[in-house]
C-alpha positions in Angstrom: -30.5 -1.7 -5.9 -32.4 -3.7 -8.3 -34.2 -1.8 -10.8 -38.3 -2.7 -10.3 -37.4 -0.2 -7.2 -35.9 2.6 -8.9 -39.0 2.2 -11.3 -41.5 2.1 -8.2 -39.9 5.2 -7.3 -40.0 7.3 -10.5 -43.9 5.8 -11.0 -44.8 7.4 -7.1 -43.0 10.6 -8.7 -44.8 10.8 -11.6 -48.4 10.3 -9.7 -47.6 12.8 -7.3 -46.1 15.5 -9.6 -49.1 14.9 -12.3 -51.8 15.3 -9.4 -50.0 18.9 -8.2 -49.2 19.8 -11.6 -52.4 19.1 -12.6 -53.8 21.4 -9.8 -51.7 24.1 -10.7 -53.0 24.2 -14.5 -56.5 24.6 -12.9 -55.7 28.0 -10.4 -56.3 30.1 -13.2 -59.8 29.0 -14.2 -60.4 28.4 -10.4 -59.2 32.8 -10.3 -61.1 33.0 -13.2 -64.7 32.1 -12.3 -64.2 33.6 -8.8 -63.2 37.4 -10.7 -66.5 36.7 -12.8 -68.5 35.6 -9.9 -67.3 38.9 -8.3 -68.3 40.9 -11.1 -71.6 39.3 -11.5 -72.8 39.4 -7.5 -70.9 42.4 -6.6 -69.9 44.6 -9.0 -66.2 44.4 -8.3 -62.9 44.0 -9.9 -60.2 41.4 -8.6 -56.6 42.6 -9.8 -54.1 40.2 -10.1 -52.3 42.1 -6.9 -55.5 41.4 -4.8 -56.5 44.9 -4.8 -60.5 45.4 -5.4 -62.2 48.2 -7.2 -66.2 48.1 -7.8 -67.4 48.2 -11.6 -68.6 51.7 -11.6 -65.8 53.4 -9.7 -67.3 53.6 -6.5 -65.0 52.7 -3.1 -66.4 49.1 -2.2 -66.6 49.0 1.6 -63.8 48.2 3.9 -65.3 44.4 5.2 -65.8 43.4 1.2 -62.5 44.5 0.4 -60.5 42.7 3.5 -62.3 39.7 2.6 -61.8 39.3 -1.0 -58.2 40.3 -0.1 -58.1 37.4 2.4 -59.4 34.8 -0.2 -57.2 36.2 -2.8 -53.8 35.9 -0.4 -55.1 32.2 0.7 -55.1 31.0 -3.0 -52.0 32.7 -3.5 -50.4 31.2 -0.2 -51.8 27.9 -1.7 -49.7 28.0 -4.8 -47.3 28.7 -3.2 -47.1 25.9 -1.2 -48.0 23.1 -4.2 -45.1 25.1 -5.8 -42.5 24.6 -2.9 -44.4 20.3 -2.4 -43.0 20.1 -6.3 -39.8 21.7 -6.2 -39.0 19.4 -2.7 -40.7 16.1 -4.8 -38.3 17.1 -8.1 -34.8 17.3 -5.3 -35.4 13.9 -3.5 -36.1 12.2 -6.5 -32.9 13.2 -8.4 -30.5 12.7 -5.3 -32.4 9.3 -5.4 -31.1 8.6 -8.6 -27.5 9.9 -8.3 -27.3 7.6 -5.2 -28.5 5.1 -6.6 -27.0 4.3 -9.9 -23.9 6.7 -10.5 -22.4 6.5 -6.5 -24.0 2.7 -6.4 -20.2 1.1 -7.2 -17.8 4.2 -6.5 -14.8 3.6 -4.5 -15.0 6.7 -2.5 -18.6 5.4 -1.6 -21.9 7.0 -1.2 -22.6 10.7 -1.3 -23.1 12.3 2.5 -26.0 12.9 3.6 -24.4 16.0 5.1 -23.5 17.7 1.8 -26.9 16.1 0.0 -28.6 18.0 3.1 -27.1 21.3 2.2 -27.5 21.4 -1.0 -30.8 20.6 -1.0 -31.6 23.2 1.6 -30.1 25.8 -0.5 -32.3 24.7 -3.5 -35.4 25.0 -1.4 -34.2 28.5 -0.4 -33.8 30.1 -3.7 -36.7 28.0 -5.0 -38.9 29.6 -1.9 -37.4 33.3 -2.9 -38.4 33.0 -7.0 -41.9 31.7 -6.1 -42.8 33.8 -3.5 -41.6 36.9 -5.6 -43.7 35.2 -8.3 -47.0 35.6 -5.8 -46.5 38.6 -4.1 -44.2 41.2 -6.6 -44.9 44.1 -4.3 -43.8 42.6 -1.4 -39.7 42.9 -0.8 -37.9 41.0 1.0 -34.6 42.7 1.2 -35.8 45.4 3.9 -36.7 41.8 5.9 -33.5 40.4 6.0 -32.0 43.7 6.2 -33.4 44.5 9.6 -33.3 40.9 10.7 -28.8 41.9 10.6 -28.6 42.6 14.4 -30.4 39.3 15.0 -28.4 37.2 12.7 -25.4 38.6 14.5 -26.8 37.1 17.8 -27.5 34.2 16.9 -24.9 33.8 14.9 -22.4 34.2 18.3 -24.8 32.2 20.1 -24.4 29.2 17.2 -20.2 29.5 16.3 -20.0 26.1 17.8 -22.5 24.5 15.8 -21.6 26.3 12.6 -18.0 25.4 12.7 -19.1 21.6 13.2 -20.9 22.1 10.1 -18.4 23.8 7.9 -15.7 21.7 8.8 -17.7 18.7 8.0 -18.6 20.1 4.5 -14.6 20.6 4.3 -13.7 16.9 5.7 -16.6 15.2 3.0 -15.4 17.5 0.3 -12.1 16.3 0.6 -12.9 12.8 1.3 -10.4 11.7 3.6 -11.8 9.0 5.2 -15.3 6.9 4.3 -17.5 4.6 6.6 -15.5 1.5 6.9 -11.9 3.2 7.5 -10.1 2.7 10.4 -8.4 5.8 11.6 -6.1 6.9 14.3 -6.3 10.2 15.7 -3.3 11.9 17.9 -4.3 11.7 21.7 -7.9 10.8 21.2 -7.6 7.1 19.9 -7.9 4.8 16.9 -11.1 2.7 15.2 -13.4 2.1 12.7 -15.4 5.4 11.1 -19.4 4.2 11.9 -21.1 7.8 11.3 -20.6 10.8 10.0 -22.9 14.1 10.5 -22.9 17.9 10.5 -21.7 17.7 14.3 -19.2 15.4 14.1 -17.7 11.6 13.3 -18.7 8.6 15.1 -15.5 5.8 15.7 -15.6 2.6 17.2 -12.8 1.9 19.5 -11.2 -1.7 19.3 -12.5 -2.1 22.9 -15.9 -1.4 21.5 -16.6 2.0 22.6 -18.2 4.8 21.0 -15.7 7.5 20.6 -17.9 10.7 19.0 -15.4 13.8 17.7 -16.7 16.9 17.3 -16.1 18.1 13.3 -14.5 21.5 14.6 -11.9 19.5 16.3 -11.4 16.8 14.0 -10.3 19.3 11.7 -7.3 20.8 13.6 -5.9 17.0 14.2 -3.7 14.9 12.5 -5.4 11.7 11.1 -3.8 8.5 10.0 -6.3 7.1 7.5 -6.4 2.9 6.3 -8.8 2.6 4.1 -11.2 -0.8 4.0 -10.6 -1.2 0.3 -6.6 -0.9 0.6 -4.2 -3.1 1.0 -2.6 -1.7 4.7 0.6 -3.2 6.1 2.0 -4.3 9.8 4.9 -5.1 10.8 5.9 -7.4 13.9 9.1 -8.0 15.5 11.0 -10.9 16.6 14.6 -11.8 17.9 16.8 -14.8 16.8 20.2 -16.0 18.2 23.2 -15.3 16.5 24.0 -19.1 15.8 20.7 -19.2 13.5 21.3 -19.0 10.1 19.2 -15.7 8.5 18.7 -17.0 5.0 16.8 -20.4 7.0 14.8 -18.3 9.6 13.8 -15.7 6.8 12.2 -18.6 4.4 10.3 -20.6 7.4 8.8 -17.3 9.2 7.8 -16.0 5.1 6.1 -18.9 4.9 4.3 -19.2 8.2 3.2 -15.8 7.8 1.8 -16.0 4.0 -0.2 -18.9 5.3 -2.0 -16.8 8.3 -5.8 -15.9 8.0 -6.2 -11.8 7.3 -3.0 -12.0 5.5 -3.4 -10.5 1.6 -2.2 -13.2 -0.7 -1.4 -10.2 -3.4 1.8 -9.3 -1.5 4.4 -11.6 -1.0 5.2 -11.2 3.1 8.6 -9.6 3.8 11.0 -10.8 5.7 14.7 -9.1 6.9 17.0 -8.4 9.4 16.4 -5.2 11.2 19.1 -4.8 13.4 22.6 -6.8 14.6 21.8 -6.1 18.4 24.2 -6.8 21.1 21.9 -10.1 22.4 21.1 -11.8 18.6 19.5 -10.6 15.5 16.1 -8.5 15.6 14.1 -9.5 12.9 11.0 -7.2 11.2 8.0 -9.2 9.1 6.2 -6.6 7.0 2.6 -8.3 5.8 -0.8 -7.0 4.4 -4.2 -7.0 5.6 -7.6 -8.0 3.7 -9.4 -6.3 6.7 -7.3 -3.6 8.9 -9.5 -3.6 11.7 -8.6 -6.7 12.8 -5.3 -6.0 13.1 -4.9 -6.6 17.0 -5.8 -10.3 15.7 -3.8 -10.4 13.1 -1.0 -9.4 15.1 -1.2 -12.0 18.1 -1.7 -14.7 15.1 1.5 -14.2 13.2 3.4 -14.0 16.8 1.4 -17.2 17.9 3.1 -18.7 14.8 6.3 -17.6 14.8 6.3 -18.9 18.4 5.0 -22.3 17.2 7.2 -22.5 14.3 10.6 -21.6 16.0 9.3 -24.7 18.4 9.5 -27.1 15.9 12.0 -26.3 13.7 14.7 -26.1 17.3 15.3 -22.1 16.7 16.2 -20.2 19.6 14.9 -16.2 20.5 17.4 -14.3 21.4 17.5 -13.5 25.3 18.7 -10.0 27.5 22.1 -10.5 28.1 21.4 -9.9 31.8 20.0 -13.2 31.9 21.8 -16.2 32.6 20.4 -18.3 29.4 22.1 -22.3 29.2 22.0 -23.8 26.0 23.5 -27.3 24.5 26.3 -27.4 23.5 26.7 -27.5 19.8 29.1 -31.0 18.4 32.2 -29.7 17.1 34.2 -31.2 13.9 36.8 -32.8 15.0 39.9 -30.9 13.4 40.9 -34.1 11.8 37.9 -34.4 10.4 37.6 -31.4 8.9 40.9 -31.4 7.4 40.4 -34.9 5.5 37.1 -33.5 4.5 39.1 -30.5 3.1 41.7 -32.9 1.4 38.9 -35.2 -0.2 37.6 -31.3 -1.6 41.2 -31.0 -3.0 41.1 -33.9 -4.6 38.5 -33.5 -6.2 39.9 -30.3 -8.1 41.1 -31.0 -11.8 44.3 -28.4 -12.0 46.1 -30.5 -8.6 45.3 -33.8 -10.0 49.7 -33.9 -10.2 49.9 -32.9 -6.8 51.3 -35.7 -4.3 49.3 -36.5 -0.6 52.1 -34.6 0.8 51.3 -31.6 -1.2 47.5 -31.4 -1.3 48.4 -31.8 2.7 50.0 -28.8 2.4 48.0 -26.9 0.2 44.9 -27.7 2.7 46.5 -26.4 5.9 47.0 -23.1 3.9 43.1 -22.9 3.1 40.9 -21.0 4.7 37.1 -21.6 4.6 34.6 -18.5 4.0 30.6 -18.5 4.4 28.9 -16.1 1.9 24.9 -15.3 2.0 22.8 -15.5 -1.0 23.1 -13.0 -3.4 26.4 -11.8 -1.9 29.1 -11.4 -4.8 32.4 -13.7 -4.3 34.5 -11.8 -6.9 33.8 -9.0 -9.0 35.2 -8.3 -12.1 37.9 -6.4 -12.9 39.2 -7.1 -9.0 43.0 -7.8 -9.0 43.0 -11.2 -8.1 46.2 -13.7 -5.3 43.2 -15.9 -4.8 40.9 -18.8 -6.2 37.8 -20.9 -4.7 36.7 -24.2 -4.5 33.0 -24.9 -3.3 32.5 -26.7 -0.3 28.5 -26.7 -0.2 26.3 -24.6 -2.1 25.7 -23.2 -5.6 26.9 -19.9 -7.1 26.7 -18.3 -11.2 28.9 -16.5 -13.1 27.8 -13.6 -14.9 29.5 -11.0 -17.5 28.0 -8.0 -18.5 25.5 -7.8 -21.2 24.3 -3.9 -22.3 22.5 -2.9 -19.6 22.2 -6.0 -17.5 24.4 -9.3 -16.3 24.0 -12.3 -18.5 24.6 -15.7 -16.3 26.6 -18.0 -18.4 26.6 -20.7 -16.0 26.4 -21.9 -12.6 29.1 -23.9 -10.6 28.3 -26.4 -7.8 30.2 -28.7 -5.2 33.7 -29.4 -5.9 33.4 -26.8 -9.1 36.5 -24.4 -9.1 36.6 -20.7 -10.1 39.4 -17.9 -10.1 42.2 -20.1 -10.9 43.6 -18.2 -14.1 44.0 -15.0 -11.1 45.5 -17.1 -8.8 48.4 -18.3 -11.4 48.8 -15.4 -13.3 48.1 -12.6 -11.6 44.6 -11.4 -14.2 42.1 -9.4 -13.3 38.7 -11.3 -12.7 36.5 -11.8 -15.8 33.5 -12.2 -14.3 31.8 -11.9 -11.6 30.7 -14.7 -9.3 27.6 -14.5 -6.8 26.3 -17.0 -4.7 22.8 -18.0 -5.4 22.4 -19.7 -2.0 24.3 -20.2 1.3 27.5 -20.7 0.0 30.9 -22.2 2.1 34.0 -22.5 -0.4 37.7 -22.9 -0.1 39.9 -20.4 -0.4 43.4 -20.8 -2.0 45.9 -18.1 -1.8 49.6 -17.2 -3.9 51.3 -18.0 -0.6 50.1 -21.6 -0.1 51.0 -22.5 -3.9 54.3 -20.5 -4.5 56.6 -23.3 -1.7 55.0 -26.0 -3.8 56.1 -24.7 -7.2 59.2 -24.0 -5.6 59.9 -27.5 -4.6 58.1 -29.1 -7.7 58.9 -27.0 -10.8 57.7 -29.5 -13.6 54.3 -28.8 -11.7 53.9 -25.9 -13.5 54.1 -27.4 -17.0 51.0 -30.3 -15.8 49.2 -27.4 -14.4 49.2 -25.2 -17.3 48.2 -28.4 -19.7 45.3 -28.9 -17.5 44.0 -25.2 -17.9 44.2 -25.6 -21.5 42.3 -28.7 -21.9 39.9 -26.4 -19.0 39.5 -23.6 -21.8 39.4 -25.9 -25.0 36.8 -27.8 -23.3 34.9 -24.6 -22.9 35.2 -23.4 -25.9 33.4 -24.4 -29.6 35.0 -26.4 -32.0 35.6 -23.4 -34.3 37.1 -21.5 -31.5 39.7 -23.9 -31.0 43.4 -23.7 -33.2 46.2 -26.1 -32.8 48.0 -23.8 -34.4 47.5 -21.2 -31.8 47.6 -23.9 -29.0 51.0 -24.2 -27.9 51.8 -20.3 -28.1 48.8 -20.2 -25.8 50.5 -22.9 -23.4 54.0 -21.5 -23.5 52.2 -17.8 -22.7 50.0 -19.3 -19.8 53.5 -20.8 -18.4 55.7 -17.6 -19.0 53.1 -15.7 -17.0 52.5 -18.6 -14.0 56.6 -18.1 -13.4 57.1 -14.5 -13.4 53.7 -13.8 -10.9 55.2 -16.4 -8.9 59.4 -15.5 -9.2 60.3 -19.1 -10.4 63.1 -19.9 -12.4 62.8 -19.9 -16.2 
């Protein structure tokens, strides 16, 4: 509201409370020179009640006396009603003000004109009562309102609709549930946008652009679910994958579509996660938030639009009933030929069986047996017994040891990296734990697939325990590393390798 209009305002005020105020500082003299023109013509007294007595003491007649009394009341009436045109000036004005600058940039927005209404009204009433009592002192108005009782009982009856409309919209505004603006849903009776709300009841408009009008006396007895225009409101839509998708690849493209739709709040990162493992694929939930919450029909046919589109690009199936008869390629297998050379080369690769033959990394590889972990799913914990160690076929994991109160990553290992092979040959508890930070396949190497080999290669052992020390000296600091300590440290490593596997000493 810009401020040359609050100032056109208060200057209309001013003019028209000077002009009545003014008026009012001149009833006196105005009572004044009519008492002394009384005097003068007449001979009688004015009181300040309206009763007249003549100069002398004599009775004045009955015509003079009803007439003075007549122009006396009048006057009296008169200020009475420049007093009430004040009082009513002095209320609008103020509740002007208040809704003008101190509700102008509330959150809970403007004051209702429902409450303004009765508050107002009640000033008027007690203002009425004190200036009327001012005018007429000998008139009371108890007796009045006392024998008005058996009315106000009638009409009371005859109004218990209307009055509980208006109480329970002065409960509803003092508790500010809802403001113009909010779309709410109401058990039964339907959901929309809050347009109006008065002393009979709230106006909503339906999303099929009807009026839907609630009476304030039933409003109050329902249960209301409230989205306020200035929040942040969520949906959620639903969608179904096969089980041959992979879920951390459908969950990054759908986050994505969705953070990129129109209506969609870029404050809050869209969620996206697995809501059920159904018996015809995976149902999915996307949780998102609106800017505006009444368009959320909209928003919902938009996100499904481009989930639709999206899973047509990127070749991702929906899940289908299993009643119906649903043909889909064929996916190309790995030849198992293939995919045990790819498993030797992996082997290979490995420090600690550089000294094993072709025929032995043969045989270590038929005893392997490849595991898929999701990201953020932990490989090994520590402190786990360990018969096993890993070998990453795709995929990136870190390793992390506790620190205080949290886990400190002190590296990360990548294709080809090896972890868990001090458990594997000795029999140790994990030190550390190891989670994958993506989708994550790896090799895994049990006790029973090296124990035949040690068996029928025993110098093995020695090459594989030299090869872990040079793994730990390389990892340590130059300060941390003793050649006096060295060998003890070999001859230990060895003595425990052939008792966790039985070998001869």
């Amino acid at each position: 509201m810009p401020a040359t209009e609050i100032q056109k305002k208060a200057a209309y005020f001013l003019v028209f409370a000077g002009l009545l105020a003014l008026i009012l500082i001149l009833f006196p003299f105005i009572e004044d020179w009519i008492n002394a023109y009384m005097v003068g013509q007449f001979g009688l007294i004015v009181s300040p009640d309206g009763s007249v007595t003549s100069a002398n003491g004599s009775v004045p007649a009955k015509m003079t006396e009803t007439w003075i009394s007549l122009v006396v009341n009048t006057l009296h009436i008169l200020k009475i009603f420049l007093w009430m045109a004040l009082v009513i000036a002095f209320v609008r004005f103020v509740a002007y003000l208040i809704t003008k600058t101190v509700y102008r940039n509330a959150t809970q927005g403007e004051i209702s004109s429902l409450v303004r209404t009765v508050l107002s009204v009640i000033i008027y009433i007690v203002a009425f009562f004190i200036i009327f009592q001012s005018q007429f002192p000998n008139v009371q108005l108890a007796p009045l309102f006392t024998g008005s009782t058996i009315i106000g009982i009638v009409v009371g009856l005859a109004l218990q609709d209307t009055l509980g409309n208006l109480f329970a919209g002065l409960a509803l505004q003092a508790d500010q549930s809802f403001q113009l603006g909010d779309v709410i849903s109401i058990t039964g009776k339907g959901a929309g946008v809050v347009e109006g709300v008065s002393w009979r009841g709230v106006k909503i408009r339906t999303f099929q652009n009807k009026l839907l009008v609630i009476s304030n006396a039933v409003l109050g007895k329902e249960s209301i679910e409230v989205s306020p225009k200035n929040n942040l409101n969520a949906r959620v839509v639903f969608f179904s994958t096969t089980y041959s998708e992979s879920p951390a690849h459908v969950a990054n493209l759908v986050r994505e579509a969705v953070r990129l739709s129109e209506n969609v709040s870029p404050k809050l990162r869209p969620v996206v996660r697995i809501r059920d493992l159904a018996a015809d694929g995976v149902d999915w939930e996307v949780k998102y938030w609106l800017e505006d919450y009444s368009k959320y029909s909209d928003s919902d046919a938009l996100i499904r639009q481009r989930i639709w589109y999206l899973f047509n690009r990127e070749k991702i199936e929906f899940s289908f009933p299993t009643r119906t008869v649903h043909m889909e390629p064929r996916h190309i297998e790995i030849a198992p030929e293939d995919a045990f050379n790819t498993i030797t080369e992996h082997l290979n690769s490995v420090s600690i069986f550089t000294p094993l033959s072709d025929e032995e990394i043969e045989r270590l590889a038929n005893a392997s047996t490849s595991r898929v972990y999701a990201p953020g799913e932990a490989i090994v914990r520590i402190g786990q017994p360990g018969h096993a160690m890993f070998v990453i076929i795709r995929g990136e994991v870190k390793v992390q040891i506790p620190e205080k109160s949290y886990q400190k990553t002190i590296g990360t290992l990548n294709e080809n990296d090896f972890f868990g092979e001090m458990s594997l040959l000795t029999g140790e508890p994990r030190t550390a734990n190891v989670i994958a930070v993506e989708e994550t396949e790896v090799l895994r190497i049990e006790k029973s697939a090296l124990k035949p080999i040690f068996e029928g290669n025993p110098p093995l052992v020695e090459s594989i325990c030299e090869l872990i020390e040079e793994r730990k000296v390389f990892l340590k600091t130059e300060d941390e590393v003793e050649t006096g300590d060295q060998s003890l440290a070999k001859k230990g490593v060895m003595k425990s390798i052939k008792n966790f596997f039985g070998l001869k000493k």
